[in-house]
C-alpha positions in Angstrom: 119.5 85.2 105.2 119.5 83.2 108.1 117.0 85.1 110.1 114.3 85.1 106.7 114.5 81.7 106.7 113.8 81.1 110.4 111.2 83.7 109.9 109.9 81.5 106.7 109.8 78.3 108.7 108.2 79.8 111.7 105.4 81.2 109.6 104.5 78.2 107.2 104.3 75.9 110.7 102.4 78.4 112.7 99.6 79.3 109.6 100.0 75.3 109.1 98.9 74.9 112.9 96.1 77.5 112.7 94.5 76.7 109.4 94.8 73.1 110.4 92.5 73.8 113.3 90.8 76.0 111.6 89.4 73.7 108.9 89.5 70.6 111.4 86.3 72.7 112.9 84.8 72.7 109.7 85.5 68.9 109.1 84.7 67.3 112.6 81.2 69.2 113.0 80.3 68.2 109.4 81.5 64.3 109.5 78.7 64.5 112.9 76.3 66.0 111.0 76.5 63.4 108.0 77.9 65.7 105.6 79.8 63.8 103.0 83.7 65.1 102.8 85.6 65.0 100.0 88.8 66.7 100.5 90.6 68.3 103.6 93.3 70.8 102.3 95.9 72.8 104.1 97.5 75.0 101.3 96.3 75.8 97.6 98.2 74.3 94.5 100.2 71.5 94.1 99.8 68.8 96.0 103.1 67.6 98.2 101.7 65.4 100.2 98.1 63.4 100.1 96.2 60.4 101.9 92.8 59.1 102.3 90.8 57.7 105.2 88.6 54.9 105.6 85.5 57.2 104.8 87.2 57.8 101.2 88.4 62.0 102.3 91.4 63.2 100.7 93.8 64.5 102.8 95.8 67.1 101.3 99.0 69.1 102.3 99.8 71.6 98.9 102.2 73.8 97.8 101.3 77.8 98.9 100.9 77.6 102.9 98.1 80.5 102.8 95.3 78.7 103.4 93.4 75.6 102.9 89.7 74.3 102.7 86.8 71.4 103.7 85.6 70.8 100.1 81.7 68.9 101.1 79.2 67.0 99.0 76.8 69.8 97.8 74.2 69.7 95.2 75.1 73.1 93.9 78.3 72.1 92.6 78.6 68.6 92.0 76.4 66.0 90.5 75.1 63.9 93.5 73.6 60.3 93.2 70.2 60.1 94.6 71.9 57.6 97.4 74.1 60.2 98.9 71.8 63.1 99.1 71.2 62.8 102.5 74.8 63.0 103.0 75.1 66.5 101.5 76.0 70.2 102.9 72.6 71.7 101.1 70.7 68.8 102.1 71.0 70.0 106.3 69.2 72.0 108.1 69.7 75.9 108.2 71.0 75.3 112.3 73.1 72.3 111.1 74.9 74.5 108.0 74.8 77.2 110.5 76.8 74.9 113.3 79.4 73.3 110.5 80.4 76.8 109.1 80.7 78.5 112.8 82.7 75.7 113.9 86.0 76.9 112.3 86.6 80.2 114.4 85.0 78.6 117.5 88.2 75.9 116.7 90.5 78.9 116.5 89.2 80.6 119.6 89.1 77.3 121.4 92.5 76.6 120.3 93.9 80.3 122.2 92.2 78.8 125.3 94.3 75.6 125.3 97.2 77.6 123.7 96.7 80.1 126.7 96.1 76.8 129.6 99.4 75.3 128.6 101.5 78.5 128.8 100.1 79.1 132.3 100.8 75.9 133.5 104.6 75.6 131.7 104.5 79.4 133.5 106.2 82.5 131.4 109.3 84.6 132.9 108.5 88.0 132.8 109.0 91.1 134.5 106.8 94.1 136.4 105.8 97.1 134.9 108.1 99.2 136.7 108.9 102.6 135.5 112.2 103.3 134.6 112.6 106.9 132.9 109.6 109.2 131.9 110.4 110.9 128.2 110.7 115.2 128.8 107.5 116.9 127.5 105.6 113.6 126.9 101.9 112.4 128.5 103.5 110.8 130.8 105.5 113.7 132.1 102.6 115.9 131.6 100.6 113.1 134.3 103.0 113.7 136.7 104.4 110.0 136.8 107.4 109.3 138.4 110.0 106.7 137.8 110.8 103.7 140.1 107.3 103.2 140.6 105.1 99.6 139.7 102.0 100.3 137.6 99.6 98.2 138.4 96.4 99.2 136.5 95.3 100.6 133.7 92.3 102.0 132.8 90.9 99.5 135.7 92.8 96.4 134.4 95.0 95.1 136.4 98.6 95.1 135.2 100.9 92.3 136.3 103.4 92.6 133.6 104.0 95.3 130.6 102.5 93.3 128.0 99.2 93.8 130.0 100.3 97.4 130.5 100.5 97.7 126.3 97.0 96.1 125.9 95.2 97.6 128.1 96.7 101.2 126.8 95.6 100.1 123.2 92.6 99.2 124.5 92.0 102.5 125.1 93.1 104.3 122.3 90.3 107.1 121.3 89.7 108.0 125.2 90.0 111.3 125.7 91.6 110.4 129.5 93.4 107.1 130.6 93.5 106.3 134.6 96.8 104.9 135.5 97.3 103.7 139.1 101.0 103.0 140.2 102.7 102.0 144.1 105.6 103.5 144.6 108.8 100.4 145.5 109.1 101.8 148.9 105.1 102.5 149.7 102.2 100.5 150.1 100.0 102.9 149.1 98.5 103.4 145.2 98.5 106.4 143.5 96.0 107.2 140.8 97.4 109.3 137.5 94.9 110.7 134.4 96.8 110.2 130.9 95.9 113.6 128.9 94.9 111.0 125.5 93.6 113.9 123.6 96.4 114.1 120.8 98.3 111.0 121.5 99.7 110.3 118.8 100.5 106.7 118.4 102.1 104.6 115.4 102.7 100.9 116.2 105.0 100.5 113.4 107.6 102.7 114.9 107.1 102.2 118.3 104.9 100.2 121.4 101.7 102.0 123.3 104.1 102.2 126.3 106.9 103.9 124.6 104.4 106.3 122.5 103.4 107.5 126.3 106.6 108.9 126.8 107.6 105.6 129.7 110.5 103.3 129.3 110.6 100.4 131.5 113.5 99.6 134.1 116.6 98.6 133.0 119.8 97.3 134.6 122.6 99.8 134.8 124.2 99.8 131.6 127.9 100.6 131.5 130.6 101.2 128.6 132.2 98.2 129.3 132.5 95.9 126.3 130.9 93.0 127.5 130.8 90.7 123.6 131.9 91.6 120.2 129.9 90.2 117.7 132.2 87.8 114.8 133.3 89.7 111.5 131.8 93.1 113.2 132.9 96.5 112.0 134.3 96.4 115.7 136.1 93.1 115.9 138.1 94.2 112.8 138.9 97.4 114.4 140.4 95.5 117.2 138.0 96.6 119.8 138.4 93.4 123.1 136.1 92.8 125.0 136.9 94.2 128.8 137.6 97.7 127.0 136.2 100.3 128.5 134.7 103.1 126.1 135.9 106.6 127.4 134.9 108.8 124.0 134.0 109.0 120.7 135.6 111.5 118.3 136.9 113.3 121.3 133.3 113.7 123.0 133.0 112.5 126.2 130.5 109.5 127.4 130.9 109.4 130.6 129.5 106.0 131.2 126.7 106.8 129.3 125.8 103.5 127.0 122.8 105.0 125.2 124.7 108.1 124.4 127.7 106.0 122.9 125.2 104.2 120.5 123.0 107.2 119.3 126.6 108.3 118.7 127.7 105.7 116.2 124.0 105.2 114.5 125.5 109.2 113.7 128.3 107.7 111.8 127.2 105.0 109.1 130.3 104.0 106.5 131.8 107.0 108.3 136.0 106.1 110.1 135.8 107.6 113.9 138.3 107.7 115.9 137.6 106.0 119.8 139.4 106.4 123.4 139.8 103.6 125.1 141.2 102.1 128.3 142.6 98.6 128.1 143.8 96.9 131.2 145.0 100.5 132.5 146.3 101.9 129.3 144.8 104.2 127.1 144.3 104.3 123.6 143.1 105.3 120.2 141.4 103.2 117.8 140.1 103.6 114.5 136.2 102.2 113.8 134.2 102.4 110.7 130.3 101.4 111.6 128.9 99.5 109.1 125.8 101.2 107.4 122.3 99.6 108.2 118.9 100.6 107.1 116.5 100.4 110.5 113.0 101.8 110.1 114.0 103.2 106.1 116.9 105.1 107.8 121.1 104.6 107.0 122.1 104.0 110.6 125.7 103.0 112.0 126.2 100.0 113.6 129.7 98.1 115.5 128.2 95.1 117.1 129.0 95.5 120.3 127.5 94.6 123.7 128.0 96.4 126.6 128.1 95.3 130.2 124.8 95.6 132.1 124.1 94.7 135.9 121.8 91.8 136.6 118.1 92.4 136.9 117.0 92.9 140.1 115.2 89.3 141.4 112.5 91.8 143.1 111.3 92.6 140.2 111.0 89.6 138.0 108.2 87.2 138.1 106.9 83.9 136.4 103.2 83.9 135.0 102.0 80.6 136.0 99.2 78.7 137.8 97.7 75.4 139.1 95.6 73.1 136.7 92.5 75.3 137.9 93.1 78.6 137.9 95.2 78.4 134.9 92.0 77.2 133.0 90.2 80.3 134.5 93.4 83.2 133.4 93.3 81.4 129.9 89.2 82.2 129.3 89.8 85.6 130.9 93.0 86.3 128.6 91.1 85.0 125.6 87.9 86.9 126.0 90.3 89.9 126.7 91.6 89.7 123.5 89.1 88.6 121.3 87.0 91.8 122.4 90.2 94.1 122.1 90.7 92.9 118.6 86.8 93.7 118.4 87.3 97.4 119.5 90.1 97.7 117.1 87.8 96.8 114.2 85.1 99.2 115.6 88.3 102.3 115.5 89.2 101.5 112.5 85.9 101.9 111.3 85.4 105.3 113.1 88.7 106.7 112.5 90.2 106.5 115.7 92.5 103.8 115.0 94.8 104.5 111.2 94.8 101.7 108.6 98.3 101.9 108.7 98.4 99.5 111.8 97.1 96.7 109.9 99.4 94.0 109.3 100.1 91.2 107.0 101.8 87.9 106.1 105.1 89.6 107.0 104.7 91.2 109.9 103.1 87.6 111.3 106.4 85.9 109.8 108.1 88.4 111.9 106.4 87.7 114.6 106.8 84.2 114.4 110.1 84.2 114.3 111.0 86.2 116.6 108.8 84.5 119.4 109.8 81.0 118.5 113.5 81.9 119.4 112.8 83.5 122.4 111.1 79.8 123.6 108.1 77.4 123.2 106.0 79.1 125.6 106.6 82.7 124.4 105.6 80.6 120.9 102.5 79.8 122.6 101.1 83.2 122.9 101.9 83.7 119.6 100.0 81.5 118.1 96.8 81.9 120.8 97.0 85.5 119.4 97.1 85.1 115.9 94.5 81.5 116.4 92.3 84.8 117.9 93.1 86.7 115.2 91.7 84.5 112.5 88.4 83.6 114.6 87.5 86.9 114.8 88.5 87.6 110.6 86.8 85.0 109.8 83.2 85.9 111.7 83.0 89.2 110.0 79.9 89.7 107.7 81.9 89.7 104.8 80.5 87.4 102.0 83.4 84.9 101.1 84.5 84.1 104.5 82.2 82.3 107.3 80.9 85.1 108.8 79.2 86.0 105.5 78.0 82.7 105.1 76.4 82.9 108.9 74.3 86.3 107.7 72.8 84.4 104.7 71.8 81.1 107.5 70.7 83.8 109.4 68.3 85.4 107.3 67.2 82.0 105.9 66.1 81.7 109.4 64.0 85.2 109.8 62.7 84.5 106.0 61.9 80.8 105.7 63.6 80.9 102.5 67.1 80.6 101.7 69.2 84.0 99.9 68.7 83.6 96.4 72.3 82.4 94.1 72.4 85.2 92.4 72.3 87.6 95.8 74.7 85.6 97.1 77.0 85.5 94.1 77.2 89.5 93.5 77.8 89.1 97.8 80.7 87.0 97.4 82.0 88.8 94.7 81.4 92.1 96.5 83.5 90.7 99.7 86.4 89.1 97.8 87.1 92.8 96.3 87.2 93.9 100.0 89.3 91.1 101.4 91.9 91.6 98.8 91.9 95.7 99.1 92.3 94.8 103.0 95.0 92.5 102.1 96.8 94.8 99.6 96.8 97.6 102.4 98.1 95.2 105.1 100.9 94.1 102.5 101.5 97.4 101.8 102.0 98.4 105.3 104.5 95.5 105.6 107.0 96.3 103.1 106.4 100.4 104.4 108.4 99.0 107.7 111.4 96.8 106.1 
C-alpha cells in the first residue's frame, strides 16, 4: 500500500510538472502575441484550487491530474465584443497561431535540456558497462563476447555507462547486425564484435535490451551469508539471523551459490522447506515457509532475505558530471539522442519492427516515477527529461486533436491561402480522438498485462 501511494504521489507531481510546462508554452507565446487568456488549467474537473492575475486569467489547479489546457479568446467559440477582437486566437496570423500552438512541446523539449543541464552539473553515480556473465546459447555467446570486458560502443555510440549501452541497443532494434566494440580490463586495445540481430527476440516488459542479448552486467561476489532479514518476513519468523550462513536447501547443496539459493525458494511458494544452516560454528535445521508472490503473473516464493555481497570495485564506478559548459553541450546531445530514438520507435512501430506491446501508460509512468524518485533527485531528473521528451514528441504528431494536428491544418493554410474548412477539421478531430483513445486503451492494457 505504501509503495502505490508513493507511486501515486510521484506521478500526480511529475505529470503536474510536465503539463504545467507544457501549457505554460502555450500561455507565455500567446500573452506576447496579444492573445486574450481566459483560463490556465492543470487537471480536468473540479476545481481544488483557483486564482486570477492582474490580466483577469484564471488560474486553475482541478481534480483528475491527466491533463490540463490554455482556454483563449476565439471567435469560433465565444461571443467576442468588437473591442477585444484584436486580442483573439483566430484573429492572428497563420505564423503567429502556428508559433502559440508549437510552443508547448518546444517547452517540454526545452524543459529535458535544463532537466538534463542540472543532472550533469549535480553529476549522477553510475557504473561502466562491464561484462559480467554471457547467457549459454544467446547473441551474445553466439558474438563471441567475453566477460570482464568494458563495452564501450554500440552501434558507433559511445557507451559510458549501461543505460547508454540499453539505448543505443534499442536504437537498433530491426538491424539485421549490431557492432559492439569492448577493451578488455587488462588491454588497451578495442575489440570489435557483430551482434547476429536477425531473430532477436526482445520484450521490454519482461526484461532490458541488455539482458534480452544474453549479457549481465558485473556484480560483486555474492555469498550465502545472511547479510539483513527483512521485519515480519517468512524468514524472520522462521528464526533465520542474520550472520547465518546458508549451506542447503531441502538437502541440495548451494555451495555458496546465492542465485541458486533464490531460484530455489521462488520453487517453493506457500510450500514448508526444510534449511541447513551454520550459526556461529554450529549447524542446524530450520523450518521456512516462503511466502507466495505473484512477479510477472507467476506464484513465486519469497523469504526476504539479503545476502552478503562484496563492495563494488571503485575501478569501475564513475559519476556523470560536467562543468557549466560542457554540461550544456551533453544535455543538447542527450536530448536530441532521445527525442530522435523515440522518433525511430514510432517509425517501427509503424513498420512492424517494434510490437505494440511495448507501449506504455499512466502506470507504467507511475512506476517509473516512483521508483526513480526514491532512488534520489537527480535520478528523478532524468525521469522527468525523459518523459518531458516523451510528451513533446506525442504531442507533434499529425494527429488532429493534439498540436501537431493543429500545425498540419496552419500549414496547409499556408500552401492554400485559405484556412481548412470547420467541417474538415471537425470529422479530423473526431477521426484523431478515436485514435488517441485506441492508443491509450492498448497502452492501458499493456499495463495491467505486467501487474
Amino acid at each position: 500500500m505504501i509503495e502505490f501511494l508513493w507511486n501515486l504521489l510521484s506521478f500526480i507531481v511529475a505529470l503536474g510538472i510536465l503539463i504545467t510546462v507544457h501549457e505554460y508554452g502555450h500561455f507565455w507565446v500567446a500573452r506576447k502575441n496579444g492573445v486574450k487568456v481566459h483560463r490556465f488549467a492543470i487537471g480536468f474537473g473540479k476545481p481544488l484550487w483557483r486564482t486570477y492575475d492582474k490580466h483577469g486569467t484564471e488560474f486553475v489547479i482541478a481534480m483528475i491530474p491527466l491533463g490540463g489546457y490554455v482556454k483563449m479568446l476565439d471567435e469560433r467559440v465565444d461571443d467576442v465584443a468588437d473591442a477585444d477582437k484584436h486580442a483573439t486566437f483566430n484573429s492572428k496570423t497563420v505564423y503567429q497561431r502556428i508559433a502559440i500552438v508549437a510552443a508547448g512541446p518546444l517547452a517540454n523539449f526545452l524543459f529535458a535540456i535544463v532537466a538534463f543541464y542540472l543532472m550533469f552539473i549535480l553529476g549522477m553515480p553510475s557504473v561502466k558497462p562491464v561484462i559480467g556473465q554471457i547467457t549459454p546459447s544467446s547473441i551474445a555467446e553466439q558474438a563471441l563476447l567475453t566477460p570482464n570486458s568494458e563495452i564501450v560502443e554500440v552501434a558507433g555510440q559511445h557507451t559510458i555507462d549501461w543505460q547508454a549501452v540499453n539505448l543505443a541497443l534499442i536504437a537498433n532494434m530491426g538491424e539485421e547486425t549490431i557492432a559492439i566494440k569492448t577493451r578488455s580490463s587488462d588491454s588497451a586495445s578495442v575489440r570489435e564484435y557483430q551482434l547476429n540481430t536477425t531473430d532477436w527476440q526482445f520484450s521490454p516488459e519482461k526484461q532490458s535490451a541488455i539482458e534480452s542479448i544474453g549479457l549481465r552486467p558485473f556484480m560483486p561476489k555474492t555469498y550465502t551469508e545472511i547479510a539483513l532479514v527483512a521485519e515480519n518476513s517468512p524468514a524472520e519468523k522462521a528464526g533465520l539471523q542474520e550472520s547465518d550462513q546458508i549451506l542447503a536447501i531441502e538437502n541440495e547443496k548451494i555451495k555458496d551459490n546465492w542465485h541458486k539459493f533464490t531460484e530455489l525458494i521462488k520453487s517453493y511458494p506457500n510450500q514448508t522447506i526444510v534449511l541447513d544452516v551454520e550459526r556461529a560454528g554450529k549447524l542446524l535445521t530450520i523450518d521456512v515457509t516462503p511466502q507466495a508472490r505473484d512477479v510477472n503473473g507467476k506464484t513465486v516464493g519469497y523469504l526476504g532475505l539479503a545476502p552478503k555481497v562484496d563492495p563494488y570495485p571503485k575501478a569501475y564506478q564513475i559519476e556523470i558530471s560536467y562543468g557549466i559548459f560542457d554540461a550544456l553541450t551533453q544535455s543538447l546531445v542527450k536530448t536530441w539522442q532521445l527525442v530522435t530514438l523515440s522518433f525511430d520507435m514510432i517509425g517501427k512501430l509503424l513498420t512492424g519492427d517494434v510490437s505494440v506491446k511495448n507501449l506504455s501508460g499512466p502506470i507504467a509512468i507511475a512506476q517509473g516515477a516512483g521508483d526513480h524518485a526514491g532512488y534520489g533527485f537527480v535520478y528523478f531528473l532524468g525521469f522527468l527529461a525523459l518523459i518531458s521528451i516523451n510528451l513533446g514528441i506525442i504531442n507533434i504528431l499529425p494527429v488532429p486533436v493534439l498540436d501537431g494536428g493543429h500545425l498540419v491544418y496552419y500549414f496547409i493554410e499556408l500552401l492554400t491561402g485559405k484556412p481548412v474548412s470547420e467541417k474538415v477539421q471537425e470529422i479530423g478531430f473526431k477521426f484523431g480522438t478515436l485514435a488517441i483513445l485506441g492508443l491509450m486503451s492498448i497502452a492501458l492494457f499493456n499495463d495491467l498485462s505486467r501487474l
